[in-house]
Backbone as a chain_set.jsonl record, in Angstrom:
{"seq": "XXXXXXXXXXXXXXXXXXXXXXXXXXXXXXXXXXXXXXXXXXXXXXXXXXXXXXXXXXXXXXXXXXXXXXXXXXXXXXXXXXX", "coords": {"N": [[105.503, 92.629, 101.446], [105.678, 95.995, 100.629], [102.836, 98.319, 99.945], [103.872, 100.474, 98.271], [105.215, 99.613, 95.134], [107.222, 98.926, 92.845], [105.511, 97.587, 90.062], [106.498, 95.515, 88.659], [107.793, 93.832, 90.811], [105.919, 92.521, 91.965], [104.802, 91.049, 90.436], [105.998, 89.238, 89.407], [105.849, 87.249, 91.878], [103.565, 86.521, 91.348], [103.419, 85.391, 89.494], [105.09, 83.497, 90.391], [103.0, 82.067, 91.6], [102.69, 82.353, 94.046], [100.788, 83.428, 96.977], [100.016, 87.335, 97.139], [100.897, 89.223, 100.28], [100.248, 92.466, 101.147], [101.774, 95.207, 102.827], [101.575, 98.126, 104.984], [103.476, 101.094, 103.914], [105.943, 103.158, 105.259], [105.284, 107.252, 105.48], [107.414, 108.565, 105.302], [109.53, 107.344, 104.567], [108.75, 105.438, 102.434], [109.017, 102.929, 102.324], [109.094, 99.627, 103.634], [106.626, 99.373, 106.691], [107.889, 98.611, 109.382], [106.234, 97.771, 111.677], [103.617, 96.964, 110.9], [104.336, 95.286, 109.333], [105.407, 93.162, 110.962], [102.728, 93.102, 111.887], [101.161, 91.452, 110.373], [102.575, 89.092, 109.141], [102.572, 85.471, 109.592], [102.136, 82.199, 110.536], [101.865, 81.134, 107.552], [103.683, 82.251, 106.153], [106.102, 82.695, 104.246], [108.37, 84.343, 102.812], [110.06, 87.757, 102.945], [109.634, 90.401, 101.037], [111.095, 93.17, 100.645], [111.473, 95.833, 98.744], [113.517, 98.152, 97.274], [112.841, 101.924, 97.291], [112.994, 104.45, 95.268], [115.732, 105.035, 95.657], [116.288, 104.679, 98.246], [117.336, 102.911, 100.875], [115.752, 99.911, 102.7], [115.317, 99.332, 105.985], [117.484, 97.374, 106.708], [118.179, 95.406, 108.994], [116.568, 95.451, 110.685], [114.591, 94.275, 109.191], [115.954, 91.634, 108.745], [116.213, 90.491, 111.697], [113.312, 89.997, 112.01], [113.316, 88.032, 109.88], [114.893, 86.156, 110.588], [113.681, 85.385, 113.189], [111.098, 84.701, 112.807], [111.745, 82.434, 111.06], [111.524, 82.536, 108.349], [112.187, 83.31, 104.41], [114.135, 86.376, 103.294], [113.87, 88.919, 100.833], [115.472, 91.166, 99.318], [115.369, 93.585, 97.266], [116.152, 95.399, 94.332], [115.256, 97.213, 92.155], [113.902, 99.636, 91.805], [115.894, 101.321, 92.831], [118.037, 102.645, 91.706], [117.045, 104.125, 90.082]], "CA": [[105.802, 93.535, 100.369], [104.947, 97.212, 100.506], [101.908, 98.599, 99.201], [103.921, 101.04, 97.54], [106.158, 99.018, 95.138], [107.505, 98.461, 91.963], [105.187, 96.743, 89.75], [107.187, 93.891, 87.955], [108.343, 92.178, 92.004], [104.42, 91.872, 92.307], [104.5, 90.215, 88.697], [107.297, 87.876, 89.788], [105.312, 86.705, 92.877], [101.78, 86.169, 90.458], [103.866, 84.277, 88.608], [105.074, 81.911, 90.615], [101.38, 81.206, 91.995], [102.605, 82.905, 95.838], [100.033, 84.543, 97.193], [100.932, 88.602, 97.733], [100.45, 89.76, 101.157], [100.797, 93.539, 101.016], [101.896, 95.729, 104.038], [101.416, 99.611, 104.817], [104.934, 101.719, 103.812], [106.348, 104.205, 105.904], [104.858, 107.635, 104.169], [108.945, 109.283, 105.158], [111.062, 106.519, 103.351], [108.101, 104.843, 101.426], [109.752, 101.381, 103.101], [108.004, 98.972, 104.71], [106.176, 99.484, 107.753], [107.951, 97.361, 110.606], [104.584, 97.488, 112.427], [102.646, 97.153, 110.197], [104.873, 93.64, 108.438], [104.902, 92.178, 112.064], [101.155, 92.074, 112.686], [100.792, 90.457, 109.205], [103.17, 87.296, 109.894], [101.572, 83.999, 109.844], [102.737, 80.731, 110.607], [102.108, 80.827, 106.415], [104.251, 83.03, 105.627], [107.579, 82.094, 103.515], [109.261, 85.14, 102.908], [109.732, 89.077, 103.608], [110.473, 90.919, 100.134], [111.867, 94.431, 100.51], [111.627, 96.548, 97.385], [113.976, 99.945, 97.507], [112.181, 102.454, 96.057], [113.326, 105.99, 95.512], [117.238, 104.865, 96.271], [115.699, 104.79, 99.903], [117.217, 101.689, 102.003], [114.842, 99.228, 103.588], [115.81, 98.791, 107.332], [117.552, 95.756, 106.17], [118.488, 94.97, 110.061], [115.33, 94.875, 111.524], [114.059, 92.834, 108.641], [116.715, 90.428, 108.741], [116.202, 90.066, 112.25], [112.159, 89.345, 111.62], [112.979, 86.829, 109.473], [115.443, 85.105, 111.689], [112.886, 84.943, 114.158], [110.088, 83.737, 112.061], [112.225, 81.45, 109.992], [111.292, 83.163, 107.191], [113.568, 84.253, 103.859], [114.626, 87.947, 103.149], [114.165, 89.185, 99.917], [115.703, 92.264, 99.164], [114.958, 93.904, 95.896], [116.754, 96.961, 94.142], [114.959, 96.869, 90.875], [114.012, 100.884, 91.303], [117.133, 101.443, 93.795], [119.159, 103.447, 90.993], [116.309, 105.084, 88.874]], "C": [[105.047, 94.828, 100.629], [104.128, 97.72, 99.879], [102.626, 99.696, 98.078], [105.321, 100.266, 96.553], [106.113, 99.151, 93.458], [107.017, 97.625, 90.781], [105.684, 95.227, 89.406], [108.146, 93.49, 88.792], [107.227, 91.568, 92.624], [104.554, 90.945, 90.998], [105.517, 89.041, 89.266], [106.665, 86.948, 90.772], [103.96, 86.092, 92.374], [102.207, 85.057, 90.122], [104.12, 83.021, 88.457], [103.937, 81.178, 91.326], [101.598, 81.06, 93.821], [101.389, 83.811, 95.729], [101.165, 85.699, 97.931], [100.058, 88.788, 99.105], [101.043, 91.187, 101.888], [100.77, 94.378, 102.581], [101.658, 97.156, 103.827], [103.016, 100.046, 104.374], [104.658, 103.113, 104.735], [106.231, 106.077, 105.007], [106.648, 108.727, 104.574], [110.098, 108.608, 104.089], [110.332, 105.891, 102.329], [108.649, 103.32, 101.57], [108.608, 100.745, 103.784], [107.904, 99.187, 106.07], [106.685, 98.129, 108.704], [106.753, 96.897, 111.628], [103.667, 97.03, 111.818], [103.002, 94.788, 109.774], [104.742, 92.668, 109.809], [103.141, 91.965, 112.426], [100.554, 91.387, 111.387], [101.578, 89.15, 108.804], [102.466, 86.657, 110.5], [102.176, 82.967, 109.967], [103.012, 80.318, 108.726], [102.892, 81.858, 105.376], [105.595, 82.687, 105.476], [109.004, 82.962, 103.266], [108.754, 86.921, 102.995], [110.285, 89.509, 101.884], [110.335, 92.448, 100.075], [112.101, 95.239, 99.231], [112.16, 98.203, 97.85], [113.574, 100.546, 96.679], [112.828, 103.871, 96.613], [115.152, 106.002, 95.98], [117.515, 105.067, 97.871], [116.151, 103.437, 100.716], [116.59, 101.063, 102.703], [115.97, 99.476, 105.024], [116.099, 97.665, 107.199], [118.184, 95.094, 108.121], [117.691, 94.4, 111.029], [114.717, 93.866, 110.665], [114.866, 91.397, 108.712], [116.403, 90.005, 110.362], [114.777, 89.609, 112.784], [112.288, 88.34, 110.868], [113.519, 85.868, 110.121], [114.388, 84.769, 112.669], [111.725, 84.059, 114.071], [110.285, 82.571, 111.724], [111.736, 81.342, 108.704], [112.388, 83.534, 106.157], [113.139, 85.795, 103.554], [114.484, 87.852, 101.664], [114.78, 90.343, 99.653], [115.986, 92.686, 97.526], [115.185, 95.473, 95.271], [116.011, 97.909, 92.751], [114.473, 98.522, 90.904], [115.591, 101.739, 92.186], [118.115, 102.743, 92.669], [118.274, 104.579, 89.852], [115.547, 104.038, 87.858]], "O": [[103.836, 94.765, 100.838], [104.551, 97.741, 98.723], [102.02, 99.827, 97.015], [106.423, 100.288, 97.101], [105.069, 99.446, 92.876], [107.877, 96.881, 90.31], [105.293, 94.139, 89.828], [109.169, 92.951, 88.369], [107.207, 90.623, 93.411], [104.067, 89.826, 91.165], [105.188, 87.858, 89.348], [106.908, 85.759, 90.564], [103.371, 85.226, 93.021], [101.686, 83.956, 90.301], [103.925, 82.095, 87.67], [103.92, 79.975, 91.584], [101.098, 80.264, 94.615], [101.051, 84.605, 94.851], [102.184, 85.587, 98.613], [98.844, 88.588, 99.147], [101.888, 91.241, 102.782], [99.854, 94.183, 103.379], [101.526, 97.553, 102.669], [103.825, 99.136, 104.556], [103.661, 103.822, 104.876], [106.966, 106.258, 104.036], [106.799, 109.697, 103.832], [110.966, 109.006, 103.311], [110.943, 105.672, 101.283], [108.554, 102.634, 100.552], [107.578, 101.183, 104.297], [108.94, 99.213, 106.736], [106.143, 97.026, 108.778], [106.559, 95.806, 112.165], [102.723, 96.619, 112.493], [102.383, 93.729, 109.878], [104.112, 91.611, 109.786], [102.542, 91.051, 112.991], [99.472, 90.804, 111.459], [101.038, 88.267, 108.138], [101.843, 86.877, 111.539], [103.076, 82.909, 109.129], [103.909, 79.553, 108.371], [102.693, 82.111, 104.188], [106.267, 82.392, 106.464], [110.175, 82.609, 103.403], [107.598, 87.336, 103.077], [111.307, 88.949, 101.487], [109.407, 92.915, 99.415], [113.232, 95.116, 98.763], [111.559, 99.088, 98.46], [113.661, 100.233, 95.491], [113.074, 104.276, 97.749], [115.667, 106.951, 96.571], [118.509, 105.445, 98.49], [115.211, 102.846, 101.247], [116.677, 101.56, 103.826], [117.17, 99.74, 104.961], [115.284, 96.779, 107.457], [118.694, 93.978, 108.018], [117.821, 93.465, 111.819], [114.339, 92.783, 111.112], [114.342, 90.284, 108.724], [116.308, 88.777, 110.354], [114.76, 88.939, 113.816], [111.395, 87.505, 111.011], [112.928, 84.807, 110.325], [114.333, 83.564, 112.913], [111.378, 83.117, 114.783], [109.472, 81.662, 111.882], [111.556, 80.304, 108.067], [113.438, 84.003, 106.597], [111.993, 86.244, 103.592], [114.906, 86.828, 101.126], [113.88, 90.958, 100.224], [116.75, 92.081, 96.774], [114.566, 96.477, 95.626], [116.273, 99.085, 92.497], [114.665, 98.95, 89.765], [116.056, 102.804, 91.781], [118.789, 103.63, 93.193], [118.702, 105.469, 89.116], [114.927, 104.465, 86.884]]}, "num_chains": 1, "name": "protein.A"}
C-alpha cells in the first residue's frame, strides 16, 4: 500500500487484524513505487493493494504481473479515483 493513500483502505486493513506494510509512492503519479513494493515482498506477504489517488491509474500491469509471480492477490482500490 502506498504511503500516500486514502485513509479509510488503511482502516479496512486495521480492521481485519492484517498487518499494513506501507511502500514509497511515485512523487509524479503519487502511485506506488514498483521499486520500492518489490524490495518489500516477503514470503509473508498476502496481497498488493493499489489505491488510485488523484484519478491517477496504478500501473495495474506491472502489479498484476508481481503478484502472479509472488502468488500474491491484487487489490485494486478506486475509493478517491473520481473525487
Amino acid at each position: 500500500m502506498s504511503s500516500f493513500i486514502f485513509y479509510t483502505s488503511a482502516n479496512a486493513i486495521i480492521l481485519a487484524r492484517a498487518k499494513i506494510v506501507f511502500v514509497n509512492f511515485c512523487p509524479d503519479t503519487y502511485n506506488i513505487s514498483i521499486i520500492d513494493l518489490m524490495q518489500k515482498i516477503t514470503n509473508q506477504t498476502e496481497a498488493i493493494l493499489a489505491v488510485q489517488i488523484f484519478d491517477v491509474p496504478e500501473d495495474c500491469l506491472a502489479l498484476e504481473k508481481i503478484a502472479k509471480v509472488h502468488n500474491i492477490k491484487l487489490i485494486l482500490d478506486s475509493v478517491d479515483g473520481m473525487g
